[in-house]
PyMOL Python script that loads the backbone (N, CA, C, O; Angstrom):
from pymol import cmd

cmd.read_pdbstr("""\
ATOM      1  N   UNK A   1     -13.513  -0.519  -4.444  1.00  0.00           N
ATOM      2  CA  UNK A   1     -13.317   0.526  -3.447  1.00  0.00           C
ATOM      3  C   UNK A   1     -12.197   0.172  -2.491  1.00  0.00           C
ATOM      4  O   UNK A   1     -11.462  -0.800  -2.662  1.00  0.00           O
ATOM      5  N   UNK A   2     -12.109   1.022  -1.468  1.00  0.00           N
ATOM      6  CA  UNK A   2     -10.958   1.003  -0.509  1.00  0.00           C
ATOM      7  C   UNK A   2     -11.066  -0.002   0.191  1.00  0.00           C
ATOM      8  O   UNK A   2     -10.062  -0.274   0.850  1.00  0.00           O
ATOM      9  N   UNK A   3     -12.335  -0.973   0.338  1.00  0.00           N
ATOM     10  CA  UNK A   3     -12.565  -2.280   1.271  1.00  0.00           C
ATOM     11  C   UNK A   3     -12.182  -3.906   0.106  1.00  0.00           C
ATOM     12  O   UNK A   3     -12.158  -5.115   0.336  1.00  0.00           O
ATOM     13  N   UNK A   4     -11.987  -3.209  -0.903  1.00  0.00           N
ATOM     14  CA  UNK A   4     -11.230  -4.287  -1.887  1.00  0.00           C
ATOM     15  C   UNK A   4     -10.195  -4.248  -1.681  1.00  0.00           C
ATOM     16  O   UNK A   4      -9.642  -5.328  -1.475  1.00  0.00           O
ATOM     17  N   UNK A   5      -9.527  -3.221  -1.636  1.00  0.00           N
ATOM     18  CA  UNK A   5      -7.712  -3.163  -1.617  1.00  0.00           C
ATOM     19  C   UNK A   5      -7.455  -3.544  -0.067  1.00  0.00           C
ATOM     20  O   UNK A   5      -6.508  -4.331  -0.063  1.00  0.00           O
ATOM     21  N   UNK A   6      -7.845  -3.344   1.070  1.00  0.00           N
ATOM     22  CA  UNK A   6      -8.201  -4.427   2.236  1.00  0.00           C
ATOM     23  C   UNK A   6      -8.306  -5.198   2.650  1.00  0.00           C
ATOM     24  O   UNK A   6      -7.850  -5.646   3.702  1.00  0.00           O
ATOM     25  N   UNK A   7      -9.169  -5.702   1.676  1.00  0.00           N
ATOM     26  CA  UNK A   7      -9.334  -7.659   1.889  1.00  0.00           C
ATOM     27  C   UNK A   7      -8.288  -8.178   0.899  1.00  0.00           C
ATOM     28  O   UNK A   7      -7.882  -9.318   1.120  1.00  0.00           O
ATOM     29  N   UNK A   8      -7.812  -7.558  -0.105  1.00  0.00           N
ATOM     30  CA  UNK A   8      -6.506  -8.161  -0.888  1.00  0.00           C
ATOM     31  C   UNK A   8      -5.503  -8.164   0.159  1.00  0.00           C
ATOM     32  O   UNK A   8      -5.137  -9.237   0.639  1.00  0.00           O
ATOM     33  N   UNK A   9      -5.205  -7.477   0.406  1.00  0.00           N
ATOM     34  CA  UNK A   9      -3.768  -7.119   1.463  1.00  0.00           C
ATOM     35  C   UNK A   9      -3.973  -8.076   2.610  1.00  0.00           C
ATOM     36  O   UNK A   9      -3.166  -8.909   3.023  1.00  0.00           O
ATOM     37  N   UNK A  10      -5.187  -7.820   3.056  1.00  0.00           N
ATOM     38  CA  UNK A  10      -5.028  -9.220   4.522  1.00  0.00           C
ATOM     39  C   UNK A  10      -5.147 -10.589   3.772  1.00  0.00           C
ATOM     40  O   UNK A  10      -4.641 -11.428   4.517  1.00  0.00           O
ATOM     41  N   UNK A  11      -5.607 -11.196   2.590  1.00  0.00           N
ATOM     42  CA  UNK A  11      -5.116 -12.124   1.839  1.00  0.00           C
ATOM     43  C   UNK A  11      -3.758 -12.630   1.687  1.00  0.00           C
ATOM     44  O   UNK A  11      -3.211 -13.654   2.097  1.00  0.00           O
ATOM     45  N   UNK A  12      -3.192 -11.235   0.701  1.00  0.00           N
ATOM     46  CA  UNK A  12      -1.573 -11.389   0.833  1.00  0.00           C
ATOM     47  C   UNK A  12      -0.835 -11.666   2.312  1.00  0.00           C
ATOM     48  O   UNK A  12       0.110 -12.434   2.495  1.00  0.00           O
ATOM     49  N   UNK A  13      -1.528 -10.822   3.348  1.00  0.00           N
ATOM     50  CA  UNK A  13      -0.512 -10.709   4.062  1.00  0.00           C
ATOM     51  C   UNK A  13      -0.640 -12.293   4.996  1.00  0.00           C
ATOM     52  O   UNK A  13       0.309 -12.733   5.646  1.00  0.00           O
ATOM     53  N   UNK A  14      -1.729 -12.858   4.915  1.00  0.00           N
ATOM     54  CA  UNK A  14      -2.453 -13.697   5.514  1.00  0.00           C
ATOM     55  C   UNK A  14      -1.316 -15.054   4.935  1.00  0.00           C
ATOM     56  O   UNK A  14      -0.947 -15.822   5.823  1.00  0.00           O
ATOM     57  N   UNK A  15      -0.939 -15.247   3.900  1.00  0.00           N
ATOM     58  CA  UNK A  15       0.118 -15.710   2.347  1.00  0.00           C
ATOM     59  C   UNK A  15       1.324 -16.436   2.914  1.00  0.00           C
ATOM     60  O   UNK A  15       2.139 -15.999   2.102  1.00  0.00           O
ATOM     61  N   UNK A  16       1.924 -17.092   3.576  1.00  0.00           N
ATOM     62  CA  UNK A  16       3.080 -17.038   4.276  1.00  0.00           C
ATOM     63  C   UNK A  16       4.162 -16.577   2.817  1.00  0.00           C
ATOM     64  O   UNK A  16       5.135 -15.827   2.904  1.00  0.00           O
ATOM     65  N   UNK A  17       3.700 -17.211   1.612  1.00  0.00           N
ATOM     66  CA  UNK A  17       4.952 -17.100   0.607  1.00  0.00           C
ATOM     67  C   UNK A  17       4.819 -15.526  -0.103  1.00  0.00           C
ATOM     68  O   UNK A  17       5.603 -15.094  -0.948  1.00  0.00           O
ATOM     69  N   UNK A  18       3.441 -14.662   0.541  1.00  0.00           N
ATOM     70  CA  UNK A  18       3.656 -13.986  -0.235  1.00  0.00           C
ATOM     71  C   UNK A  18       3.717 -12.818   0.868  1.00  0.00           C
ATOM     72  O   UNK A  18       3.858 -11.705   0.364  1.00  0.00           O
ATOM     73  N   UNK A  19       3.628 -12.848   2.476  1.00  0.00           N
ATOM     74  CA  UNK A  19       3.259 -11.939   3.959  1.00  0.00           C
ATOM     75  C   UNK A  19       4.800 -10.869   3.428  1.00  0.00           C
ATOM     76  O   UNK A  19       5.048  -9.753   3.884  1.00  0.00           O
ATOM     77  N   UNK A  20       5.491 -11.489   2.556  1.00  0.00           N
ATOM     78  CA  UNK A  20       6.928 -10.437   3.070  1.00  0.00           C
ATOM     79  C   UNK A  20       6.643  -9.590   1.794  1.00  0.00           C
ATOM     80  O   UNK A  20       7.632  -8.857   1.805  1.00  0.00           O
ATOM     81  N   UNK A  21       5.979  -9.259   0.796  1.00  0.00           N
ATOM     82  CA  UNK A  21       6.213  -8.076   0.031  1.00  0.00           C
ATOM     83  C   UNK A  21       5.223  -7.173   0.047  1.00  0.00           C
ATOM     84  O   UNK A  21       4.057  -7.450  -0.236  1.00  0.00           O
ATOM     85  N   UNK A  22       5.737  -5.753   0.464  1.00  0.00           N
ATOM     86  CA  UNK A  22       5.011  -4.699   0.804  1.00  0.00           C
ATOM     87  C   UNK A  22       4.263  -4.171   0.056  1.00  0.00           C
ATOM     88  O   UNK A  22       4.659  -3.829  -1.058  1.00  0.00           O
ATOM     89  N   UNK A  23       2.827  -3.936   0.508  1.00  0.00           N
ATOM     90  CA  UNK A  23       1.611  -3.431   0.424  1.00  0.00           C
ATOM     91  C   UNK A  23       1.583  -2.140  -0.104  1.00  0.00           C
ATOM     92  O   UNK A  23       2.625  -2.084   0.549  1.00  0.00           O
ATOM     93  N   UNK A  24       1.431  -0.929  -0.679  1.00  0.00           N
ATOM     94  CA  UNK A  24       1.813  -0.095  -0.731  1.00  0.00           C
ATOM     95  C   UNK A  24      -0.015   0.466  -1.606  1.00  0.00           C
ATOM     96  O   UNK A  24      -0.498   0.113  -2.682  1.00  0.00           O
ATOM     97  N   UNK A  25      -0.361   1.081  -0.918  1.00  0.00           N
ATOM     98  CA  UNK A  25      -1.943   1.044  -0.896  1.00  0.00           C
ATOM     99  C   UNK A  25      -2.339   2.386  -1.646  1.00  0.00           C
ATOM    100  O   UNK A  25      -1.806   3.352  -1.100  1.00  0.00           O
ATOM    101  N   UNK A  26      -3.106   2.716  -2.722  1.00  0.00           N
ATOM    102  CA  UNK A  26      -3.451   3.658  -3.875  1.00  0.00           C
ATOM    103  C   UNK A  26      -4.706   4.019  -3.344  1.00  0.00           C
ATOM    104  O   UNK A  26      -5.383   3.017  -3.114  1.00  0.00           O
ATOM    105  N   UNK A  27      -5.405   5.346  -2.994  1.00  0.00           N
ATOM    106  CA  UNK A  27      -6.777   5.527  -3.287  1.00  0.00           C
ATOM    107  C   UNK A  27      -6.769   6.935  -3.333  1.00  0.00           C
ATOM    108  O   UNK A  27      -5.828   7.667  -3.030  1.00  0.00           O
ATOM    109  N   UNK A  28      -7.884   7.259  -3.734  1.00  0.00           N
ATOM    110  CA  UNK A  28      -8.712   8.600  -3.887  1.00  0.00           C
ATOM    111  C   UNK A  28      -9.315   8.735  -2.815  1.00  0.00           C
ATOM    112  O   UNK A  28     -10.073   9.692  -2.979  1.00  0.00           O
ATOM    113  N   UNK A  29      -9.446   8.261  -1.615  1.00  0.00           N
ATOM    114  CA  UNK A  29      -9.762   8.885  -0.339  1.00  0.00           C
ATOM    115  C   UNK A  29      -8.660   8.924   0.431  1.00  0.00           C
ATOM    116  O   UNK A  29      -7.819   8.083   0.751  1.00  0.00           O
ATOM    117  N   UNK A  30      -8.880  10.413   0.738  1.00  0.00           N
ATOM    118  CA  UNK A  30      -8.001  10.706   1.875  1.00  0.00           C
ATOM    119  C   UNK A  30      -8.317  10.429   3.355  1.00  0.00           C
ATOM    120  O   UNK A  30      -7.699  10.925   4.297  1.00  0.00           O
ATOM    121  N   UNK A  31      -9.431   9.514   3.453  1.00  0.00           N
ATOM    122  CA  UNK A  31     -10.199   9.500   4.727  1.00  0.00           C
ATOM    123  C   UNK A  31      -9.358   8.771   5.834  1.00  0.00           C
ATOM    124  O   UNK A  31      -8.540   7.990   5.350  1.00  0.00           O
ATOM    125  N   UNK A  32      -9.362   8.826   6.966  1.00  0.00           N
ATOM    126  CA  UNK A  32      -8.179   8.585   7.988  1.00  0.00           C
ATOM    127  C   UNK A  32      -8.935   7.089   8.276  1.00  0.00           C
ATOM    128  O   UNK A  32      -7.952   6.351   8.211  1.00  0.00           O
ATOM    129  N   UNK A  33      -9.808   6.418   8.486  1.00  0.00           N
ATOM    130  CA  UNK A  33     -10.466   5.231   8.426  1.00  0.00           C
ATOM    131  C   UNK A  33     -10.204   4.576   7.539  1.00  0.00           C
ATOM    132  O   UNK A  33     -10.054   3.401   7.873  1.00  0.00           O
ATOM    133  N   UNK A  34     -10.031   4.815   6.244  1.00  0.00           N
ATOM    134  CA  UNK A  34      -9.458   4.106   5.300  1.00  0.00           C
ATOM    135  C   UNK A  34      -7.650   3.976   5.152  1.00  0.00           C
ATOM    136  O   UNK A  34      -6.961   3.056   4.711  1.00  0.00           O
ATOM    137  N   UNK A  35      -7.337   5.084   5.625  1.00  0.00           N
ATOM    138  CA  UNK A  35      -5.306   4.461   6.116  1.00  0.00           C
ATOM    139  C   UNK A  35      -5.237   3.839   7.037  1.00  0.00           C
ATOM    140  O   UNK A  35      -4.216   3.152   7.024  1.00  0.00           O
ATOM    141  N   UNK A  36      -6.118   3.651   8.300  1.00  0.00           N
ATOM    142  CA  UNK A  36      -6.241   3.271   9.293  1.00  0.00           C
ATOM    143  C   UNK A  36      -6.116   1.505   9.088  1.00  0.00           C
ATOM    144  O   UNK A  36      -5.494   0.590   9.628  1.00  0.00           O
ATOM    145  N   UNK A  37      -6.976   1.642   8.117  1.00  0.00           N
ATOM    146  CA  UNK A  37      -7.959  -0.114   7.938  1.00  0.00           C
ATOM    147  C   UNK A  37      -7.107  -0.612   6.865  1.00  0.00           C
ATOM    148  O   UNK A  37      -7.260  -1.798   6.573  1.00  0.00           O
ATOM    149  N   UNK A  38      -6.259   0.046   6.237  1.00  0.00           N
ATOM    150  CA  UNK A  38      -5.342  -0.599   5.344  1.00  0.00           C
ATOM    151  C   UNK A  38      -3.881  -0.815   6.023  1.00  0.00           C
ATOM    152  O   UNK A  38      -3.152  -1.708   5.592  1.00  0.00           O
ATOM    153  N   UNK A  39      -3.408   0.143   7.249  1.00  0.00           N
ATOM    154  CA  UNK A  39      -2.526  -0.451   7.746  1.00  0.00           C
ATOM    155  C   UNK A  39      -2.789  -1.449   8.415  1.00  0.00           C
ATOM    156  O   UNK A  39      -2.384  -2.519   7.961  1.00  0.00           O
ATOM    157  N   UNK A  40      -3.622  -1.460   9.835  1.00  0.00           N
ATOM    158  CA  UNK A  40      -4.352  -2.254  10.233  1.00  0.00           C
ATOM    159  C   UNK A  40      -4.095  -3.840   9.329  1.00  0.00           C
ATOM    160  O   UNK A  40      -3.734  -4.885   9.870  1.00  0.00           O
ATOM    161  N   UNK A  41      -4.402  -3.653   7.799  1.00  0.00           N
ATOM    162  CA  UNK A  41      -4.653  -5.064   7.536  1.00  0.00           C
ATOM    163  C   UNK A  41      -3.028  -5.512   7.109  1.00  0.00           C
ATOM    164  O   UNK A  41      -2.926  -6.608   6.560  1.00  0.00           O
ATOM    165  N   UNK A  42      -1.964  -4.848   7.297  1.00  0.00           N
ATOM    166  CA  UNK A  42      -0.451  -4.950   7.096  1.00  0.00           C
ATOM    167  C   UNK A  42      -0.368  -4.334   5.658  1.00  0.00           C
ATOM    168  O   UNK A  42       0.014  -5.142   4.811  1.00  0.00           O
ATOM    169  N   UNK A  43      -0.676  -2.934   5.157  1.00  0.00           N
ATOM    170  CA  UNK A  43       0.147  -2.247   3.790  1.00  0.00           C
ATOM    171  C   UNK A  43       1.102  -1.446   4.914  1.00  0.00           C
ATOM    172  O   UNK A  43       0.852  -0.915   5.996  1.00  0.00           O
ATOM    173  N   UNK A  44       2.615  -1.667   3.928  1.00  0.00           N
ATOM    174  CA  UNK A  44       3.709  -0.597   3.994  1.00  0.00           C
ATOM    175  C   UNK A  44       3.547   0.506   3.942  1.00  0.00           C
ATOM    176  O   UNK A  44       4.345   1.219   4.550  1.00  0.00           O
ATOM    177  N   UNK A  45       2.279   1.214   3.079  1.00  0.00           N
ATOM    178  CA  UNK A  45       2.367   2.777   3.235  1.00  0.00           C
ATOM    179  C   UNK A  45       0.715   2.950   2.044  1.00  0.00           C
ATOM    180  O   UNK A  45      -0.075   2.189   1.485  1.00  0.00           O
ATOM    181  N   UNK A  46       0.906   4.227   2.168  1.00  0.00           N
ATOM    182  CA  UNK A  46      -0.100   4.865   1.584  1.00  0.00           C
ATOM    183  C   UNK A  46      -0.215   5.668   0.592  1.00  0.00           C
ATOM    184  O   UNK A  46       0.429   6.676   0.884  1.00  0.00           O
ATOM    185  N   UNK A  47      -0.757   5.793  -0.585  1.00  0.00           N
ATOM    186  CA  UNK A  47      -0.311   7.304  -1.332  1.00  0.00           C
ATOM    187  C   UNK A  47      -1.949   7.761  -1.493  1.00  0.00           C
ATOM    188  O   UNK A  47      -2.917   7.033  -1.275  1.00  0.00           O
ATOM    189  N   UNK A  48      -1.967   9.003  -1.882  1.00  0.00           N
ATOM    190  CA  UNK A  48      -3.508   9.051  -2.266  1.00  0.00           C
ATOM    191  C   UNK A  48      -3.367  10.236  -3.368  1.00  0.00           C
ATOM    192  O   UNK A  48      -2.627  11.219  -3.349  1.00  0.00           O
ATOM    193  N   UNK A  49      -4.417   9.777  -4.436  1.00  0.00           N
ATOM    194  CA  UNK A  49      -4.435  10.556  -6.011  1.00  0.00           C
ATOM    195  C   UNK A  49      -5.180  11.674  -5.595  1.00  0.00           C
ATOM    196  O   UNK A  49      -6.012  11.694  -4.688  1.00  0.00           O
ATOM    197  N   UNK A  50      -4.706  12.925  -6.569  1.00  0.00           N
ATOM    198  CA  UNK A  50      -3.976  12.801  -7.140  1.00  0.00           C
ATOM    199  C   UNK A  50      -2.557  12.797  -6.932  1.00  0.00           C
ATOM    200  O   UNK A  50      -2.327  13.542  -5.979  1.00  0.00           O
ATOM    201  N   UNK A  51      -1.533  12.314  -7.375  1.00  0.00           N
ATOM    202  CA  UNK A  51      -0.378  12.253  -7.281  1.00  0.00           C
ATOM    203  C   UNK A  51       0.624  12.202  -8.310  1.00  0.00           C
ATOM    204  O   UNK A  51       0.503  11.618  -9.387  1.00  0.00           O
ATOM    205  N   UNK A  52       1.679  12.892  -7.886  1.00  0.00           N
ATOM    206  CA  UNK A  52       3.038  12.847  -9.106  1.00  0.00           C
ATOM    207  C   UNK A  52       3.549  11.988  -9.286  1.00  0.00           C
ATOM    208  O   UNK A  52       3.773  11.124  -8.438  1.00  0.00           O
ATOM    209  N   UNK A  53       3.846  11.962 -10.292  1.00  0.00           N
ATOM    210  CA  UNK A  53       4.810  10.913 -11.038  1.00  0.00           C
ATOM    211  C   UNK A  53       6.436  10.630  -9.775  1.00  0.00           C
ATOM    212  O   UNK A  53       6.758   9.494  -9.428  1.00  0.00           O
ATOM    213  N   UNK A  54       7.120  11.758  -9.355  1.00  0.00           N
ATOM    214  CA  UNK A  54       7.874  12.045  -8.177  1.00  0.00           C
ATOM    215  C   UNK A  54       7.676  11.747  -6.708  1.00  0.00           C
ATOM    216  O   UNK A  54       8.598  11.493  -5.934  1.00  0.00           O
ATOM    217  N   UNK A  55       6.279  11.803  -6.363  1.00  0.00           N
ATOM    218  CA  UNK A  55       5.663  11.434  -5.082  1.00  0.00           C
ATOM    219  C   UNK A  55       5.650   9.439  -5.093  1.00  0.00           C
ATOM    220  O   UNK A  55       6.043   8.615  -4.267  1.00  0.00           O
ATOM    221  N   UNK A  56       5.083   9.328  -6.275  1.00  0.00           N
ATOM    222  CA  UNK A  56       5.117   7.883  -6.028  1.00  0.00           C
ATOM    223  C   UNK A  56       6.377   7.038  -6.240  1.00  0.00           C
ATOM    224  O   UNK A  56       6.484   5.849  -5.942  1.00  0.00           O
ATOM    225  N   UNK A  57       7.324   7.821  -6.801  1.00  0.00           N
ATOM    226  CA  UNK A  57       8.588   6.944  -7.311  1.00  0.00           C
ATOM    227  C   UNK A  57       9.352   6.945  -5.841  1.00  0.00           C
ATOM    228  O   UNK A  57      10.250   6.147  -5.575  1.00  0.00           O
ATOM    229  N   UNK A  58       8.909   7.868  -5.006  1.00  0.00           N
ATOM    230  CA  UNK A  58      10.066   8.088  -4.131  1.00  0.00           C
ATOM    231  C   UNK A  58       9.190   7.407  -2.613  1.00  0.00           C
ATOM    232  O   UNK A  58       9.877   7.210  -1.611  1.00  0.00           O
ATOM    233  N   UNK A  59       7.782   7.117  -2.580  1.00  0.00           N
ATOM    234  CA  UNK A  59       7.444   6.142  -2.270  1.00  0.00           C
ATOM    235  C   UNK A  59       7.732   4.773  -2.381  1.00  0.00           C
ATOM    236  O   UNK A  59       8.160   4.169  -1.397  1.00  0.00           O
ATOM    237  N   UNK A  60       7.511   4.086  -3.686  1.00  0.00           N
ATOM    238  CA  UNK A  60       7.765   2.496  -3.948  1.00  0.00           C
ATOM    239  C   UNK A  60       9.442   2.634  -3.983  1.00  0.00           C
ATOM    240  O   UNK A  60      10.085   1.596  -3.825  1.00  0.00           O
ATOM    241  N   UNK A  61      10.144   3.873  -4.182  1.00  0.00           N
ATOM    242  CA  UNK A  61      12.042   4.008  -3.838  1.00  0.00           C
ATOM    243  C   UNK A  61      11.177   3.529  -2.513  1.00  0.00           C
ATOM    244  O   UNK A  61      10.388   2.675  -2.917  1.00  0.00           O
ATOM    245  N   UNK A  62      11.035   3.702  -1.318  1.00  0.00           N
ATOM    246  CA  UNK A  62      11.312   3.031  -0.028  1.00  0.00           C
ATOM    247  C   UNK A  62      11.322   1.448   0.002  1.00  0.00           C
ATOM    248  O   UNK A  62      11.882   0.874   0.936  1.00  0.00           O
ATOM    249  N   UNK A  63      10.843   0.896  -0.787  1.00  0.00           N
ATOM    250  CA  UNK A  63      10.727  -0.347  -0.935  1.00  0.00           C
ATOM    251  C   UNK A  63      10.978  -1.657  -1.732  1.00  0.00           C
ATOM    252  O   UNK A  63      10.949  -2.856  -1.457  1.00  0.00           O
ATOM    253  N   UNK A  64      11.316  -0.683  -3.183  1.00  0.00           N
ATOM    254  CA  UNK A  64      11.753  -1.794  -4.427  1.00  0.00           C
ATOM    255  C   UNK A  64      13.615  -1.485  -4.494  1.00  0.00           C
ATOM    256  O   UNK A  64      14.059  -0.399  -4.866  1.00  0.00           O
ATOM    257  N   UNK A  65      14.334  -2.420  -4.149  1.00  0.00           N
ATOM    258  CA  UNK A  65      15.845  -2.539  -4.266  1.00  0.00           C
ATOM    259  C   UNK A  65      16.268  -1.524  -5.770  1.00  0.00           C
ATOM    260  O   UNK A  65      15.729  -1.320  -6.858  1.00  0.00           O
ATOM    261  N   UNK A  66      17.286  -1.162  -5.215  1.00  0.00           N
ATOM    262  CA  UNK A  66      17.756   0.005  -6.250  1.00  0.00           C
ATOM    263  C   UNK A  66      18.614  -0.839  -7.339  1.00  0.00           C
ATOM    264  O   UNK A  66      19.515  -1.599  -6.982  1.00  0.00           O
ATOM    265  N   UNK A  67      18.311  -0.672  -8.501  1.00  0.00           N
ATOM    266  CA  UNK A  67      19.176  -1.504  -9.232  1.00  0.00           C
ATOM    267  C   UNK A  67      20.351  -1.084  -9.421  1.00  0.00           C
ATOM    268  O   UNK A  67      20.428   0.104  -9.736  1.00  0.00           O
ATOM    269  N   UNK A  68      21.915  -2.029  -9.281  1.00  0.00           N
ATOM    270  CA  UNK A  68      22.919  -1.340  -9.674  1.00  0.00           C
ATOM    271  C   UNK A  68      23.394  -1.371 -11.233  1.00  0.00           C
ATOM    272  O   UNK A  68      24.362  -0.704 -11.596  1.00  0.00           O
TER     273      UNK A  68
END
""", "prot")
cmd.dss("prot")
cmd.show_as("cartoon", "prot")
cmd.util.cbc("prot")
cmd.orient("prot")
């Protein structure tokens, strides 16, 4: 559930070798307690399913280097 992807992220972020790569957090609740508690634990952003193939590319585009 959404309190797994939570305690992963404050793990990672907790990580010194791993605190710098962004979180970018998946669920099926849209509940505002659960974006809350995942930024809260340091994710970059949020998406929530269902979702397009377009919505998420242009999400993780904010964050994965563009290849030349």
């Amino acid at each position: 559930g959404a309190s797994g992807g939570v305690a992963l992220t404050e793990r990672i972020k907790s990580t010194p070798d791993l605190a710098a790569i962004p979180v970018v957090m998946l669920s099926g609740e849209a509940r505002l307690d659960t974006l809350v508690r995942s930024m809260e634990a340091g994710a970059a952003d949020f998406i929530v399913k269902p979702f397009t193939r377009e919505a998420l590319l242009a999400k993780l585009g904010k964050y994965l280097p563009v290849a030349a």
